[in-house]
C-alpha positions as CSV (number, residue, x, y, z in Angstrom):
1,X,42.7,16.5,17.9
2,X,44.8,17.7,15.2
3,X,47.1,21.2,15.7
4,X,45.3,22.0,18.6
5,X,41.8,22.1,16.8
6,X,38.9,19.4,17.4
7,X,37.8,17.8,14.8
8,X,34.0,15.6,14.7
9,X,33.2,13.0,12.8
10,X,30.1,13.9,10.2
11,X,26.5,13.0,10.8
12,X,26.5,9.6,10.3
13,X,22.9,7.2,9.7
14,X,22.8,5.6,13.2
15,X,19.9,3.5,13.4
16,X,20.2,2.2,16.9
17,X,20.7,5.7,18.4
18,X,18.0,7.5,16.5
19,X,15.3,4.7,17.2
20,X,16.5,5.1,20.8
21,X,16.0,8.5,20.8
22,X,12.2,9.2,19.5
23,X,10.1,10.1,22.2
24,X,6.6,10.9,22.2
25,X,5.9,14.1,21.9
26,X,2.3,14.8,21.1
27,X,-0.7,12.0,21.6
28,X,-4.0,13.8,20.1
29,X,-7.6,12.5,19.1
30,X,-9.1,14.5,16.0
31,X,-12.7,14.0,15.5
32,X,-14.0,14.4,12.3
33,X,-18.0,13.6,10.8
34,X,-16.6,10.2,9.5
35,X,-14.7,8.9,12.2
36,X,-12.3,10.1,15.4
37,X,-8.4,9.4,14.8
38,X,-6.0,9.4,17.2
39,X,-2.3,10.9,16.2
40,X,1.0,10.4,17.7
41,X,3.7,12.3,17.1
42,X,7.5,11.0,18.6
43,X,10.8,13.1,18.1
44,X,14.0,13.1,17.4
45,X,16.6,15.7,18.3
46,X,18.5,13.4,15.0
47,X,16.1,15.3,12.6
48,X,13.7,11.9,13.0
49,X,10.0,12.3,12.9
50,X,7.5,9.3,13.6
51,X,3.9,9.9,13.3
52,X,1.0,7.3,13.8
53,X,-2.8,7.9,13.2
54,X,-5.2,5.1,14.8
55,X,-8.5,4.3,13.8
56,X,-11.2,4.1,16.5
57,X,-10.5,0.7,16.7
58,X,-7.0,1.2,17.7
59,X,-5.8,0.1,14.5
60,X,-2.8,1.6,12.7
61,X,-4.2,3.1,9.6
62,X,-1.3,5.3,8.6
63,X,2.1,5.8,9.4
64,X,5.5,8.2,8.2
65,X,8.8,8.0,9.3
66,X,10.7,10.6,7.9
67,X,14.8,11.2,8.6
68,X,17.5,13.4,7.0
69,X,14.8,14.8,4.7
70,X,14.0,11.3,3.3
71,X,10.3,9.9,3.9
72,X,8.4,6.5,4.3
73,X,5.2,6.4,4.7
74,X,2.5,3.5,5.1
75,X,-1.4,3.8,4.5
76,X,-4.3,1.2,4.8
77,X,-5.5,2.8,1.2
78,X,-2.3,3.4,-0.9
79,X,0.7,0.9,1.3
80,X,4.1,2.3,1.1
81,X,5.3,5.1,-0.6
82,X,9.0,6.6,-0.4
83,X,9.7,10.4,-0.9
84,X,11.6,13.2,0.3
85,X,10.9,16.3,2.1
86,X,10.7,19.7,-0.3
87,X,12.1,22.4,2.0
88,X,9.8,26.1,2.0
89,X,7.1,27.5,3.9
90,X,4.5,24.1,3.3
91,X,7.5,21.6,4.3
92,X,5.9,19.5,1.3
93,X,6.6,15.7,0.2
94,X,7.4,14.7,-3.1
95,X,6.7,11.1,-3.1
96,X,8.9,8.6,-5.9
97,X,7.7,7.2,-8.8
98,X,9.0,4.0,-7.7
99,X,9.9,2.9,-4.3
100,X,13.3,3.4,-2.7
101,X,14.1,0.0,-1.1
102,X,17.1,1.6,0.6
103,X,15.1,4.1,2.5
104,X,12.4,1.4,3.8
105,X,15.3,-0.8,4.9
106,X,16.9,2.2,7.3
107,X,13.2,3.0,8.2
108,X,13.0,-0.7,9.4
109,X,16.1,-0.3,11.0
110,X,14.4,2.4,13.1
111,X,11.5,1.1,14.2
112,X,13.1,-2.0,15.2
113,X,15.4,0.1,17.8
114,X,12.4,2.6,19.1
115,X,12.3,2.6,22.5
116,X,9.1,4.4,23.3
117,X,6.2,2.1,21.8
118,X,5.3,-1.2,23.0
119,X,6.7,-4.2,21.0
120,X,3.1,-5.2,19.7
121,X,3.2,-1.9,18.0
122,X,6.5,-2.0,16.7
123,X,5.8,-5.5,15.1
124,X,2.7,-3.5,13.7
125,X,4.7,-0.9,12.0
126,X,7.7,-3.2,11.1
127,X,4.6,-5.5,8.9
128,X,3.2,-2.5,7.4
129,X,6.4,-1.3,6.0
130,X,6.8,-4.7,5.1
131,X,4.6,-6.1,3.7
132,X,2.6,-3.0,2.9
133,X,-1.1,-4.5,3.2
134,X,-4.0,-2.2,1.7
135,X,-7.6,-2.5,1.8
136,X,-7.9,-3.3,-1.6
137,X,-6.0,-6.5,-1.2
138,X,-7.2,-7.7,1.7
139,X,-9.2,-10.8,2.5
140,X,-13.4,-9.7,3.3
141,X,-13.4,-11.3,6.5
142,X,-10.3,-10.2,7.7
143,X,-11.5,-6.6,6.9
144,X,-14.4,-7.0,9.0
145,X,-12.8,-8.6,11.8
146,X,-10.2,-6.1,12.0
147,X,-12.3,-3.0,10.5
148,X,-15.6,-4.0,10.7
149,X,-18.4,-1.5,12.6
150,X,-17.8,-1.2,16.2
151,X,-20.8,1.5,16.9
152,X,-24.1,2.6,15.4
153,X,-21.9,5.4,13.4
154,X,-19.8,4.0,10.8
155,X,-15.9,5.1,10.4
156,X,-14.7,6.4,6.6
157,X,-12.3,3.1,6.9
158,X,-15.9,1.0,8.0
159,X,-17.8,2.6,4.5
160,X,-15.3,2.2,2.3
161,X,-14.8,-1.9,3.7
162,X,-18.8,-2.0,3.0
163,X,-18.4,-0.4,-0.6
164,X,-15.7,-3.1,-1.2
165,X,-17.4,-5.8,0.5
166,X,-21.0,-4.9,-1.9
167,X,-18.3,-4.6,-4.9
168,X,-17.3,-8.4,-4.2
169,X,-20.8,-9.6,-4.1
């Protein structure tokens, strides 16, 4: 306190407290013809958003961790991509033309203090940000094992793994 008045210290990146403080918020399945999805959605009153989609599989298939207007995101197709948040009606992302090593490291940081998901799922998301793995790169029989067709009705993720798989051939 200085002359009576009280003075705070600025918002400062704390990743400890903010992984500590997403919560889910929202768990939701959204079918679609090609295949259902689950999304999760956790919160964080320190302008944090985590949001997870899951194949029917239960694998992680895409993931975005976006903080102070900053953005990383994960997907099985593209792997990592860094951006920031656009501010208007459409809250849109503008994603870099190169990756922004700085932002992946404090989105590591993150994830390796949330709280709310098991640790299996944290090790999940700390290897996709990673090591970003895509489809396109993987090994055939890993894509199968961990993708392959689980039902009578293939996924989107399970047809594009066959188009790849006839491709290789």
């Amino acid at each position: 306190m200085m002359d009576g008045k009280k003075y705070s210290l600025p918002l400062m990146f704390d990743p400890e407290s903010i992984g500590s403080s997403l919560k889910e918020v929202s768990n939701e399945l959204i079918e679609t013809q090609m295949q259902d999805v689950v999304n999760k959605w956790y919160h964080s009153p320190q302008d944090t958003d985590l949001l997870l989609w899951y194949d029917e599989k239960a694998n992680v298939i895409k993931q975005q961790l976006s903080f102070f207007g900053q953005v990383v995101e994960w997907n099985v197709v593209d792997g990592v991509r860094t951006g920031y948040v656009v501010d208007g009606e459409d809250k849109k992302i503008n994603y870099d033309d190169e990756l922004q090593g700085p932002s992946i490291y404090k989105a590591l940081l993150v994830i390796e203090n949330t709280g709310d998901i098991s640790e299996e799922e944290r090790l999940a998301l700390i290897y996709n940000f990673k090591n970003s793995p895509q489809i396109s790169k993987m090994d055939p029989e890993f894509l199968l094992k961990t993708f392959g067709l689980r039902s009578n009705k293939a996924s989107f993720f399970q047809k594009i793994i066959l188009k790849i798989l006839r491709l290789l051939s």
